[in-house]
Every structure is written in structure tokens, then in C-alpha cells.
Gaussian input, Z-matrix of N, CA and C with variables (Angstrom, degrees):
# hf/3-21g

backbone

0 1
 N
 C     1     B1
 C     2     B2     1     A1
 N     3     B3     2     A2     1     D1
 C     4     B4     3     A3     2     D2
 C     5     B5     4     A4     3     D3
 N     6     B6     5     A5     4     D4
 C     7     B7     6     A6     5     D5
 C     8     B8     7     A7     6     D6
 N     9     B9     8     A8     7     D7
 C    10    B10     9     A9     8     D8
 C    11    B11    10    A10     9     D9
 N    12    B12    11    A11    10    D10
 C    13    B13    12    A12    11    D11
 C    14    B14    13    A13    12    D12
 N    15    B15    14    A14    13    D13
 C    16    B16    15    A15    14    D14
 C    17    B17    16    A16    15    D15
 N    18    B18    17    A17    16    D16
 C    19    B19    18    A18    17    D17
 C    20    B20    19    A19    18    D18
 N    21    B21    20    A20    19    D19
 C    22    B22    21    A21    20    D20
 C    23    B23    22    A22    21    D21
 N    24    B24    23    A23    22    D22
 C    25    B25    24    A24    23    D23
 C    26    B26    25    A25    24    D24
 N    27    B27    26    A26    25    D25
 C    28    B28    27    A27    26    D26
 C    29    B29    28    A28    27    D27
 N    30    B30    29    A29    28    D28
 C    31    B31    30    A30    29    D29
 C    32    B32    31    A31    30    D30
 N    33    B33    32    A32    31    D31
 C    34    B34    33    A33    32    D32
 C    35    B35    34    A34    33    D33
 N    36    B36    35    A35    34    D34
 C    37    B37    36    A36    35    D35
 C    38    B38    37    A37    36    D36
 N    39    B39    38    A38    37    D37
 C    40    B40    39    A39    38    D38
 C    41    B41    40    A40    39    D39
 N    42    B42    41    A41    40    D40
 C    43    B43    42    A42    41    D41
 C    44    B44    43    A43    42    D42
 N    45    B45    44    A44    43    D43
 C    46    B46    45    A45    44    D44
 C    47    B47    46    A46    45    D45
 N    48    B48    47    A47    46    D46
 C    49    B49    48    A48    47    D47
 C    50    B50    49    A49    48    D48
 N    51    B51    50    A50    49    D49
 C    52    B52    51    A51    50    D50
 C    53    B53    52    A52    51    D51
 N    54    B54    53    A53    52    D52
 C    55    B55    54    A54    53    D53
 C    56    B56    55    A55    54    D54
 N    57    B57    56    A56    55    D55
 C    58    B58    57    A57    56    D56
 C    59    B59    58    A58    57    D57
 N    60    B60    59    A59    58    D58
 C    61    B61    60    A60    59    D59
 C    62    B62    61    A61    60    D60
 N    63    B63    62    A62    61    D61
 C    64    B64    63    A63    62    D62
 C    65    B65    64    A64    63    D63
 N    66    B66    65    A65    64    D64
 C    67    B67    66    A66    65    D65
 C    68    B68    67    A67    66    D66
 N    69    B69    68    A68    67    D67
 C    70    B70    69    A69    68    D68
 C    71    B71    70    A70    69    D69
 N    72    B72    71    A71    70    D70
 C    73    B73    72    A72    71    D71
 C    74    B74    73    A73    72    D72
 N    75    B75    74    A74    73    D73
 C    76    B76    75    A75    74    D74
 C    77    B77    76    A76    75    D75
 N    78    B78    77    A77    76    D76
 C    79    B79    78    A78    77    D77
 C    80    B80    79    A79    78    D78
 N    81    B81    80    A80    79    D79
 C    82    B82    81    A81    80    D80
 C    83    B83    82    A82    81    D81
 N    84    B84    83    A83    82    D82
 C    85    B85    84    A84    83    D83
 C    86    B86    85    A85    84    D84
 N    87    B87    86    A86    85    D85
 C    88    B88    87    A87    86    D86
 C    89    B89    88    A88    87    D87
 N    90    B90    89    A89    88    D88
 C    91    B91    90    A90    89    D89
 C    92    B92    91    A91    90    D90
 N    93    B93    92    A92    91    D91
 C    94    B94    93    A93    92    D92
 C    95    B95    94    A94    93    D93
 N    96    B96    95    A95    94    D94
 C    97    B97    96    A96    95    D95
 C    98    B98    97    A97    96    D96
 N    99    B99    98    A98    97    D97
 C   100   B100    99    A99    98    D98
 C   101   B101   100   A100    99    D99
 N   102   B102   101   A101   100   D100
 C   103   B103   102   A102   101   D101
 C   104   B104   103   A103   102   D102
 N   105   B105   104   A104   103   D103
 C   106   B106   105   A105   104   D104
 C   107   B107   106   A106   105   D105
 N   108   B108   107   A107   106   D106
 C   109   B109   108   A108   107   D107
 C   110   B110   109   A109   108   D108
 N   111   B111   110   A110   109   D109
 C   112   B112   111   A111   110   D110
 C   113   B113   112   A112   111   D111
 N   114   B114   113   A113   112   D112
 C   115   B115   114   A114   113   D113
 C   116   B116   115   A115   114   D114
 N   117   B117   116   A116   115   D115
 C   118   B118   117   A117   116   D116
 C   119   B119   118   A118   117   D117
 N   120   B120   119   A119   118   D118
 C   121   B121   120   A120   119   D119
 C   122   B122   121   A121   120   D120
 N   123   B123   122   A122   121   D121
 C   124   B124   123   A123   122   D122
 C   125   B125   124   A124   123   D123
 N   126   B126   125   A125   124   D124
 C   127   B127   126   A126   125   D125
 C   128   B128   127   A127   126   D126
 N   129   B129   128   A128   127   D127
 C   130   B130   129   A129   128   D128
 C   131   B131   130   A130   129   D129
 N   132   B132   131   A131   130   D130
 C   133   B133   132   A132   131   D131
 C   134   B134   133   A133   132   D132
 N   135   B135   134   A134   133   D133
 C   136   B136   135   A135   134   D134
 C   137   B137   136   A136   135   D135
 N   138   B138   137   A137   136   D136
 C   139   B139   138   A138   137   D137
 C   140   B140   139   A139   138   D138
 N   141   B141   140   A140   139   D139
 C   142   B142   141   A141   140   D140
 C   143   B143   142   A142   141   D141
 N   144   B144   143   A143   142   D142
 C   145   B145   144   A144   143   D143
 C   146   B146   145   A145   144   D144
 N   147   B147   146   A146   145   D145
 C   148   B148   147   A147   146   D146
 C   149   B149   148   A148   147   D147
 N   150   B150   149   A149   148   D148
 C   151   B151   150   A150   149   D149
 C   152   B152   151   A151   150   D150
 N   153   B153   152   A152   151   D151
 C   154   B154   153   A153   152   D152
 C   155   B155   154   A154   153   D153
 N   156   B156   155   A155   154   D154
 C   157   B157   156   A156   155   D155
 C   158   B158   157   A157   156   D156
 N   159   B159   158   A158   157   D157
 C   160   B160   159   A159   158   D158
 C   161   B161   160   A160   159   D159
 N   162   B162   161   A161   160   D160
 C   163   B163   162   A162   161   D161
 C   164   B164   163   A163   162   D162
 N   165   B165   164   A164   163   D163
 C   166   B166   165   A165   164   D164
 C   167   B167   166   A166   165   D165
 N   168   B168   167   A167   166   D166
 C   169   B169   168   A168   167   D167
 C   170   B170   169   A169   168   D168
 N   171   B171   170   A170   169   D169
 C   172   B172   171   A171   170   D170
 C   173   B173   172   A172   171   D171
 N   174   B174   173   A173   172   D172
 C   175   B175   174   A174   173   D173
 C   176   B176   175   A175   174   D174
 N   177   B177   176   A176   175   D175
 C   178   B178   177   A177   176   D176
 C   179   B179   178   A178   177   D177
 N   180   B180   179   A179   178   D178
 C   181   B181   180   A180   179   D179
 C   182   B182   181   A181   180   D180
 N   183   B183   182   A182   181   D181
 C   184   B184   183   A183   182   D182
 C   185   B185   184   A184   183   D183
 N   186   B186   185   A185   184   D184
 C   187   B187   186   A186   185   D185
 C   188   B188   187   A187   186   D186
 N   189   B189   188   A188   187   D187
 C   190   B190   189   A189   188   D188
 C   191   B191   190   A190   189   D189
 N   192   B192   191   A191   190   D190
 C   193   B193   192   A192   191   D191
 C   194   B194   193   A193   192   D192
 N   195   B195   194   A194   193   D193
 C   196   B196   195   A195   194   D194
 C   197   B197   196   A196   195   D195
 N   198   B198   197   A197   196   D196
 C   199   B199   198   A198   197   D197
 C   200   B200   199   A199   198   D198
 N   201   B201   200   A200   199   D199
 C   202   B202   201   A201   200   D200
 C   203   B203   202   A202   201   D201
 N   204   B204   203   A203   202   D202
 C   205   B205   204   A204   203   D203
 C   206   B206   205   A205   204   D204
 N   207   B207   206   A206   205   D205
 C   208   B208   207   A207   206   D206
 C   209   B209   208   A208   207   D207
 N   210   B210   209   A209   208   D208
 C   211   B211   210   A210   209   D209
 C   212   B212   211   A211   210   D210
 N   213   B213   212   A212   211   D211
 C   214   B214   213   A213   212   D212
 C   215   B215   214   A214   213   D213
 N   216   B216   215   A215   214   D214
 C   217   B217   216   A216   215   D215
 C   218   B218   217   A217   216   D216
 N   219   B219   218   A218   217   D217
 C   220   B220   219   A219   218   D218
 C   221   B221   220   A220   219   D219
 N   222   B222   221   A221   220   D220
 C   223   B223   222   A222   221   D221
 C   224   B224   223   A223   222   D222
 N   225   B225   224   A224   223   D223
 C   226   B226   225   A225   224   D224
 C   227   B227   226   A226   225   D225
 N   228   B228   227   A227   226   D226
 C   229   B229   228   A228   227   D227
 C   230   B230   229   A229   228   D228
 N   231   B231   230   A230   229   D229
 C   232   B232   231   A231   230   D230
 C   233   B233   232   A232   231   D231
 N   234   B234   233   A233   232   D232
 C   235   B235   234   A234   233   D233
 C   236   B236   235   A235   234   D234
 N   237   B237   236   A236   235   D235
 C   238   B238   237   A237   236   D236
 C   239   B239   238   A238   237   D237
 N   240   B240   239   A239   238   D238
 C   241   B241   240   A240   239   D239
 C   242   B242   241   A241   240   D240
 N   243   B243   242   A242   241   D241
 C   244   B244   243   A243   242   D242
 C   245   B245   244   A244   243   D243
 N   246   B246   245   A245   244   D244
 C   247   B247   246   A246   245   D245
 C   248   B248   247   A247   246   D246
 N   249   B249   248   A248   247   D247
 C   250   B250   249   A249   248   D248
 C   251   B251   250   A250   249   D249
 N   252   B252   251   A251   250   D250
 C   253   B253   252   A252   251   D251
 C   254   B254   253   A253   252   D252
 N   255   B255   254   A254   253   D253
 C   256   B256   255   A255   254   D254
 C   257   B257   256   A256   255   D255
 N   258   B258   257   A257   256   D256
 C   259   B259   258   A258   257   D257
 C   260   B260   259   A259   258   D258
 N   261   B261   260   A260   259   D259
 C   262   B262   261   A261   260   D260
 C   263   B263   262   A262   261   D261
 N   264   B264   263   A263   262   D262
 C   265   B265   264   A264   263   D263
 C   266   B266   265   A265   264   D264
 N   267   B267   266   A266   265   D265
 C   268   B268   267   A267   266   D266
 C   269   B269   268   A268   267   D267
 N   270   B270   269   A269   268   D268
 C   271   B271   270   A270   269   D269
 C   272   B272   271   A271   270   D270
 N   273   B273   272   A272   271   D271
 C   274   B274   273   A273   272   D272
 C   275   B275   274   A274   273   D273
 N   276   B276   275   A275   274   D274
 C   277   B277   276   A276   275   D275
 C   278   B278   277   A277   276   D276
 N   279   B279   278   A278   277   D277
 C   280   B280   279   A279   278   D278
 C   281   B281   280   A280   279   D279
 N   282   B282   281   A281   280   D280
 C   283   B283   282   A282   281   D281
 C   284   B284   283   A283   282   D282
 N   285   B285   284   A284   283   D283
 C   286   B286   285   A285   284   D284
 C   287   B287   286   A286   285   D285
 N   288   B288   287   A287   286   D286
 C   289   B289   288   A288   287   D287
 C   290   B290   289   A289   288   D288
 N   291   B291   290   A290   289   D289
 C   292   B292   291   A291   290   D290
 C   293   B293   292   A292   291   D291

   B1=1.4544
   B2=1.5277
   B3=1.3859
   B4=1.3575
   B5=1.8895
   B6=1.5174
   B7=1.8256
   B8=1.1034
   B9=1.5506
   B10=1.5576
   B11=1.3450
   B12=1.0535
   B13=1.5534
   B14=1.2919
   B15=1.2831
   B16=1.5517
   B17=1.7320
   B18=0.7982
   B19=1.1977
   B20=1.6854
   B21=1.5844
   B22=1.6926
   B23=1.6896
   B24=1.4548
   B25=1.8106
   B26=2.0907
   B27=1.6273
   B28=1.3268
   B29=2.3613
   B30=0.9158
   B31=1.0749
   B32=1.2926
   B33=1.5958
   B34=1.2668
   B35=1.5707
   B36=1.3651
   B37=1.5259
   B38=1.3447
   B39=1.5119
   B40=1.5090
   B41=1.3630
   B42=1.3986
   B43=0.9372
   B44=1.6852
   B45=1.5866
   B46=1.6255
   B47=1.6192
   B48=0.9668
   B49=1.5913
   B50=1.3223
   B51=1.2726
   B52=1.6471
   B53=1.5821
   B54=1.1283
   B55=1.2690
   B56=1.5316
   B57=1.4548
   B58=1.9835
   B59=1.7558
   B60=0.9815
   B61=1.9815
   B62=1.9794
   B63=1.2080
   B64=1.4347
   B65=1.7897
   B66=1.5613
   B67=1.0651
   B68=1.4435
   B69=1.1573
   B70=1.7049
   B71=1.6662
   B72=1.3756
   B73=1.5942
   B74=1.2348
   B75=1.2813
   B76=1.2180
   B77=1.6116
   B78=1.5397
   B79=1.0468
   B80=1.0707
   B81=1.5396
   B82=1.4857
   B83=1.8259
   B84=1.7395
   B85=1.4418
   B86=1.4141
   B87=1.6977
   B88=1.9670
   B89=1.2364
   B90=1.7543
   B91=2.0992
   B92=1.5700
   B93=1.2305
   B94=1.7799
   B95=1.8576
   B96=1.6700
   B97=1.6128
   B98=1.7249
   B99=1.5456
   B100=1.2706
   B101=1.7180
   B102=1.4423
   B103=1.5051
   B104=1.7742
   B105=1.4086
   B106=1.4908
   B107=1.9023
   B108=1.1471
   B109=1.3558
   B110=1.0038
   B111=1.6097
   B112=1.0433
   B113=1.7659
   B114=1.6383
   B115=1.6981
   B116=2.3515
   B117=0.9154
   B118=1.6354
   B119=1.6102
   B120=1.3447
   B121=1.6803
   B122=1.2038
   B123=1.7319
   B124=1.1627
   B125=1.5884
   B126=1.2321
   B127=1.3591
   B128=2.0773
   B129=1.3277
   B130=1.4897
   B131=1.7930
   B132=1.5238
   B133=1.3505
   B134=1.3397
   B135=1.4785
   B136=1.4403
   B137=1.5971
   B138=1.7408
   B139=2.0385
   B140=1.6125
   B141=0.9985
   B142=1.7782
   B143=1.2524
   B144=1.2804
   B145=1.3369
   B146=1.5049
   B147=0.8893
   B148=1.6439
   B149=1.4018
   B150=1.0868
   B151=1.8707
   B152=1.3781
   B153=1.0629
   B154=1.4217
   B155=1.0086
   B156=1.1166
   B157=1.7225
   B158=1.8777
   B159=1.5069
   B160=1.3065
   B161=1.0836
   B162=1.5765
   B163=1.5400
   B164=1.5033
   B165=1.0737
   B166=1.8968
   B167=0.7780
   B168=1.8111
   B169=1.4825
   B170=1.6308
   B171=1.1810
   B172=1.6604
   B173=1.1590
   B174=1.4177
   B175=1.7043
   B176=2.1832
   B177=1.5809
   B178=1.3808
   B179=1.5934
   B180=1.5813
   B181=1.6844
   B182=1.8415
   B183=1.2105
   B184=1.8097
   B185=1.7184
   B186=1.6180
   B187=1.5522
   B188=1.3156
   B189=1.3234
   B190=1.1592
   B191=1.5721
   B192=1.6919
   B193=1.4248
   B194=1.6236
   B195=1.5245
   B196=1.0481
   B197=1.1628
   B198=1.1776
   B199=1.5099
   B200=1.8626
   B201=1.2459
   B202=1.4620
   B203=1.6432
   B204=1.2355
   B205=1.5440
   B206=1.3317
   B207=2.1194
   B208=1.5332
   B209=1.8627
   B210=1.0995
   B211=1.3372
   B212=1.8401
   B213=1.5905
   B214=1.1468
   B215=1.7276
   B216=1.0288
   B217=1.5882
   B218=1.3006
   B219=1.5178
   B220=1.1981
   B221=1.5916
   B222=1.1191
   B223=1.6363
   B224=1.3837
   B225=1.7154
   B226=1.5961
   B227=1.6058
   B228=1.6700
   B229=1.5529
   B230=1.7061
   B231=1.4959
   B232=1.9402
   B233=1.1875
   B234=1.8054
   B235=1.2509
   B236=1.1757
   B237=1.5247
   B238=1.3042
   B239=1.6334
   B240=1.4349
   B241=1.9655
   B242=1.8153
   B243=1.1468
   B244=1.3378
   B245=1.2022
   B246=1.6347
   B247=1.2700
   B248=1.4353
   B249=1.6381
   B250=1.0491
   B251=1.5565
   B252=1.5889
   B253=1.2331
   B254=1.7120
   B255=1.4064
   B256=1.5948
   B257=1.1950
   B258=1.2125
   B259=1.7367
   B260=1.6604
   B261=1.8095
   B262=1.4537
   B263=1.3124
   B264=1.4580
   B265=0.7834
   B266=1.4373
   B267=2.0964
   B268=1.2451
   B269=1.9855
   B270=1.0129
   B271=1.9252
   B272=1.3414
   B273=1.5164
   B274=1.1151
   B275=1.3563
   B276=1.5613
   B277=1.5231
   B278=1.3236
   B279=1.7521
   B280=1.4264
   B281=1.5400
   B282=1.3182
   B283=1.5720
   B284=1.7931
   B285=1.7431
   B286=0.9759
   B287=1.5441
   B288=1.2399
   B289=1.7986
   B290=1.6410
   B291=1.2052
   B292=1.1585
   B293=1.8238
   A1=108.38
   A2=112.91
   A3=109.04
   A4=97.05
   A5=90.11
   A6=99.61
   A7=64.82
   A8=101.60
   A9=147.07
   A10=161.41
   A11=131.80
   A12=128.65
   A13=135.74
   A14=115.88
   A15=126.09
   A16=121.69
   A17=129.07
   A18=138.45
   A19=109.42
   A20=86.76
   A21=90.65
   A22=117.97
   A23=88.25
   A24=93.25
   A25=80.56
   A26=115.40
   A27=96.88
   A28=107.71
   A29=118.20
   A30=103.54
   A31=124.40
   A32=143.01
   A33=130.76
   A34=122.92
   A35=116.83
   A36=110.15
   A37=113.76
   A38=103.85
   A39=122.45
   A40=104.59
   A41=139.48
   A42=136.02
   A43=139.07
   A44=99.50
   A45=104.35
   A46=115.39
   A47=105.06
   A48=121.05
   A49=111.70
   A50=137.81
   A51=146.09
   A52=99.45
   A53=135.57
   A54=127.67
   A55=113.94
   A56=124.03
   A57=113.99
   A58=97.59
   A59=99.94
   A60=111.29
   A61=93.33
   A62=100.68
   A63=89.88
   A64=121.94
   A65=126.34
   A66=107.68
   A67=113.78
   A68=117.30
   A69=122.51
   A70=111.91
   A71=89.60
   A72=97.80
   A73=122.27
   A74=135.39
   A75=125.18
   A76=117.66
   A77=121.62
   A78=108.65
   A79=119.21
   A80=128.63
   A81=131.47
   A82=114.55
   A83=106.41
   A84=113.03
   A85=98.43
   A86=115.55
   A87=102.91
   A88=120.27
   A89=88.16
   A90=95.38
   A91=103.38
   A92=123.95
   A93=130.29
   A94=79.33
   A95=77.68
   A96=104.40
   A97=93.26
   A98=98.34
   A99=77.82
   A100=115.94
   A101=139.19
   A102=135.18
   A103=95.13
   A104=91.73
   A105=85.16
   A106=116.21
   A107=107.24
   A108=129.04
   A109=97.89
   A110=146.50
   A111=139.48
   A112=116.68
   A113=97.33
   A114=125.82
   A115=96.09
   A116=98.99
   A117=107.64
   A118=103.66
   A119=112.22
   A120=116.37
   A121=108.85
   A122=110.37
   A123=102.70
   A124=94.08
   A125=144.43
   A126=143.92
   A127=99.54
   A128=116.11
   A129=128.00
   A130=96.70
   A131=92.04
   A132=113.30
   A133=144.46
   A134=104.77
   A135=112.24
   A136=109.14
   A137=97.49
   A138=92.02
   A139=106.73
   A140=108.12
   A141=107.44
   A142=99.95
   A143=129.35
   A144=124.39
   A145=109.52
   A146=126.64
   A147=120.73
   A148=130.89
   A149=107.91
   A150=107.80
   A151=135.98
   A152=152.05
   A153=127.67
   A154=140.97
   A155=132.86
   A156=131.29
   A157=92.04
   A158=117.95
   A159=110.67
   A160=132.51
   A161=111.82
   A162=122.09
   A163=123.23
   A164=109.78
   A165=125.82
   A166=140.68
   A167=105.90
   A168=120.96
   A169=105.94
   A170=110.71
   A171=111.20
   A172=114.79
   A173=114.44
   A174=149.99
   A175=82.12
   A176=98.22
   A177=85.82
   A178=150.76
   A179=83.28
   A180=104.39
   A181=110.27
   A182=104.88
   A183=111.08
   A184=114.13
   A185=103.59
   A186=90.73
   A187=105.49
   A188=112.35
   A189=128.08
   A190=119.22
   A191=107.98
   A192=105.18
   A193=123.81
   A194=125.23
   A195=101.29
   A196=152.23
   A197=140.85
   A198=129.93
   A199=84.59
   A200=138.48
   A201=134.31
   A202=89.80
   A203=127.37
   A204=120.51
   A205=142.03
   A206=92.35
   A207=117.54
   A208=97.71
   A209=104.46
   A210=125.11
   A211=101.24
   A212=112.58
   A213=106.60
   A214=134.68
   A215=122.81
   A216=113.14
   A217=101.33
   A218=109.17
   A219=111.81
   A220=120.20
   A221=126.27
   A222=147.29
   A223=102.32
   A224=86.19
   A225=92.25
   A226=106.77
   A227=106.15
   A228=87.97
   A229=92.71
   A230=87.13
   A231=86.44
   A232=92.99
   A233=113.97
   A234=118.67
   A235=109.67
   A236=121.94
   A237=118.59
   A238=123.67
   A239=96.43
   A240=103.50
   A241=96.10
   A242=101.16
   A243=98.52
   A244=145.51
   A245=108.20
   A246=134.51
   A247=127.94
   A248=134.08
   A249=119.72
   A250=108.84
   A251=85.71
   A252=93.89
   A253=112.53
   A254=112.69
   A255=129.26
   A256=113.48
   A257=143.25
   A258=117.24
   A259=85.28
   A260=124.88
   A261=109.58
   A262=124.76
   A263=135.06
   A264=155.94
   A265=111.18
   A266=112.46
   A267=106.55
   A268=105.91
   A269=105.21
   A270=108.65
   A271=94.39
   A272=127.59
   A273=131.05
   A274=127.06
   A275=129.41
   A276=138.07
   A277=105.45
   A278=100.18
   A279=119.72
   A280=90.50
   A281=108.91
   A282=118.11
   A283=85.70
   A284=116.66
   A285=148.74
   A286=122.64
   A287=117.99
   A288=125.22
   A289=91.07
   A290=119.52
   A291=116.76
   A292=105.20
   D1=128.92
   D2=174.45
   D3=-100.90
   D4=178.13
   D5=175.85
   D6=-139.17
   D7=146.26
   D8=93.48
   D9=-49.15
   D10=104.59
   D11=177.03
   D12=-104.33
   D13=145.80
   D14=-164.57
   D15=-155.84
   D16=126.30
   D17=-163.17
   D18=-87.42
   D19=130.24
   D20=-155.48
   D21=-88.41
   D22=9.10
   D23=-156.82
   D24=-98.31
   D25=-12.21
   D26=-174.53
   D27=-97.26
   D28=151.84
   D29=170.97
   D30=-24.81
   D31=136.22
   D32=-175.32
   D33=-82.35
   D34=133.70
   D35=172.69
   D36=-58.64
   D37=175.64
   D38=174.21
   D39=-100.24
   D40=109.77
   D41=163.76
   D42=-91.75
   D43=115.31
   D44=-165.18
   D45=-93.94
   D46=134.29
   D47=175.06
   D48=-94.06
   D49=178.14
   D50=163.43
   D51=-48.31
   D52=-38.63
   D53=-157.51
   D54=-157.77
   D55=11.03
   D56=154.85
   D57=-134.95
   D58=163.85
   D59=161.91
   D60=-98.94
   D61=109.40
   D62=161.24
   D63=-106.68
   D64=135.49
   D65=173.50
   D66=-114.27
   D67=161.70
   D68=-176.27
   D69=-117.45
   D70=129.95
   D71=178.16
   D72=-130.53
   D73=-155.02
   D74=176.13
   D75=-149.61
   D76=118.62
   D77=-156.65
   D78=-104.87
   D79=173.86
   D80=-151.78
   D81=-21.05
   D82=-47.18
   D83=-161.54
   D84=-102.74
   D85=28.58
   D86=167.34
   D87=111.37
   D88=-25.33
   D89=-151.01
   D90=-81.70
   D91=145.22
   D92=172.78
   D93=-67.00
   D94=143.16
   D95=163.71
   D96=-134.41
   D97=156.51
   D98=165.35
   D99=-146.51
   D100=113.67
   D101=-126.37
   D102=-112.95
   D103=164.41
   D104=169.23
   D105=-120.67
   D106=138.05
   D107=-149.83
   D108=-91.33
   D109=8.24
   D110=-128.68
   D111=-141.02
   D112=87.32
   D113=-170.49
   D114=-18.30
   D115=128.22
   D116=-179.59
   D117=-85.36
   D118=0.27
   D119=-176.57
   D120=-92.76
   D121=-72.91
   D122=-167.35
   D123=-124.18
   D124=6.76
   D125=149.14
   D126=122.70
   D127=6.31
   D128=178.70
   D129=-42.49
   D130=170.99
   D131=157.46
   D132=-103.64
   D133=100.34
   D134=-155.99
   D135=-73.90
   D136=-7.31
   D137=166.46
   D138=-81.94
   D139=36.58
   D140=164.66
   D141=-159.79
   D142=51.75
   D143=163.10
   D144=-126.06
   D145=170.60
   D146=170.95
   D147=-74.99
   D148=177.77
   D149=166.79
   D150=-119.13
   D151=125.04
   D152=143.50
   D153=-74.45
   D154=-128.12
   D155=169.12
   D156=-89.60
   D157=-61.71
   D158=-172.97
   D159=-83.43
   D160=-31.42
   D161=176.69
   D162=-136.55
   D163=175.27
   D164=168.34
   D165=-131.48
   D166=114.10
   D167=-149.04
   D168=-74.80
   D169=137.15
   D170=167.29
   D171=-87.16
   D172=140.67
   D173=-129.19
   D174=-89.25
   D175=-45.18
   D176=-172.20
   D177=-105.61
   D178=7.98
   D179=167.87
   D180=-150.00
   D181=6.85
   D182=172.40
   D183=74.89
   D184=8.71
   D185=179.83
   D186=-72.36
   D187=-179.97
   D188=-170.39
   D189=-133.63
   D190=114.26
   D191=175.72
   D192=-107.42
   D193=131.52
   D194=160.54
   D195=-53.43
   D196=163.50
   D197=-145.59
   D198=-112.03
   D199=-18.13
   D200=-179.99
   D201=-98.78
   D202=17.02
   D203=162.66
   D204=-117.03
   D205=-0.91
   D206=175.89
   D207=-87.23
   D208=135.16
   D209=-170.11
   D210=-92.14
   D211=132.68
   D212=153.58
   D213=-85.35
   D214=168.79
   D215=-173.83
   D216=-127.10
   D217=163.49
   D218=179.18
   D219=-110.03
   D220=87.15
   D221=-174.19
   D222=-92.89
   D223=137.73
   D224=179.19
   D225=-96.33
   D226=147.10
   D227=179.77
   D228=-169.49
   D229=158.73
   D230=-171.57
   D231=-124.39
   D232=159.52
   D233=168.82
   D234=-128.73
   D235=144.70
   D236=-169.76
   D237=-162.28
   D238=90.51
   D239=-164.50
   D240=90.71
   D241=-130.98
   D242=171.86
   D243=-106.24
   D244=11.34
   D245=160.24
   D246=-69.30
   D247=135.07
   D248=138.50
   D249=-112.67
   D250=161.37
   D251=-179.48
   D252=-139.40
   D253=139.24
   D254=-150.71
   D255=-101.82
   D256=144.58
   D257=-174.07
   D258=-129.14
   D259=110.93
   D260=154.66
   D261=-159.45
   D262=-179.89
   D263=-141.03
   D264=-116.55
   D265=112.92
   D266=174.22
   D267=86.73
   D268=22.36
   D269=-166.67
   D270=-83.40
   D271=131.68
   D272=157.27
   D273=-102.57
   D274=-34.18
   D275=166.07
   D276=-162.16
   D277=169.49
   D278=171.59
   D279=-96.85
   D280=149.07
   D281=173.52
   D282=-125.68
   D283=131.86
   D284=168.81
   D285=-91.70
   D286=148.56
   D287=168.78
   D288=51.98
   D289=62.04
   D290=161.69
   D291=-71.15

């Protein structure tokens, strides 16, 4: 397992593994969630695809996923001052200015 760190006060990266784009957000009551970004077609990145009201189109063949059909995961991760920090498996980069 590697960790990662990222500073929470700046917009959050997209973080890619060998095999999902996951992005992290924060929901209504504060809490990190953290989703997977990761096109069910051909494995694209649906944090650079667009939106509609229901779904998000992937950037690299136009399918379309619903947004009640992207799954969250369960990642361990601490936060602390203005750090978080990610604990995982298989991490290859943060992708920025998404």
C-alpha cells in the first residue's frame, strides 16, 4: 500500500490507480467520499467527461453513465490540519486541473 498526500484546502486531485480514476468529494455533511470515475466501457475517465442532469459522458467513446450507477469505494484515509492523506493499492498519479 502506498499513501498519498494532498492538501485539502486546494481543489482535490483525481487520483489514478492501475485500473479506476477515482475522484474525492465531499458530501453535504463535510465527509470525504470517495467515487470511482472509471468509464464501465472501455475503462476512460469520466472526471473529464461532461454532465447532464443524469449522467457523464466519457471524454473517449461518448457512452454514457448514470451518475446513481458510479459506485463509491471504501479508501482508507486520514485528515490532518490541511492534509489528507490516502492509503492504496497499485497508485500511479494525481491528475490535477481536472
Amino acid at each position: 500500500m502506498q499513501l498519498i498526500a494532498f492538501d485539502r484546502s486546494q481543489t482535490p486531485p483525481v487520483i489514478k490507480t492501475v485500473s479506476k480514476y477515482i475522484q474525492m468529494q465531499r458530501d453535504e455533511d463535510g465527509q470525504i467520499k470517495f467515487k470511482d470515475m472509471t468509464c464501465r466501457h472501455r475503462g476512460g475517465p469520466l472526471t473529464h467527461g461532461t454532465e447532464d442532469n443524469e449522467s457523464v459522458i466519457c471524454p473517449w467513446h461518448g457512452k454514457k453513465t448514470k451518475k446513481c450507477k458510479i459506485d463509491y469505494l471504501d479508501i482508507a484515509f486520514v485528515e490532518n490540519a490541511n492534509t489528507v492523506w490516502v492509503g492504496l493499492k497499485d497508485f500511479e498519479r494525481l491528475i490535477y486541473n481536472v
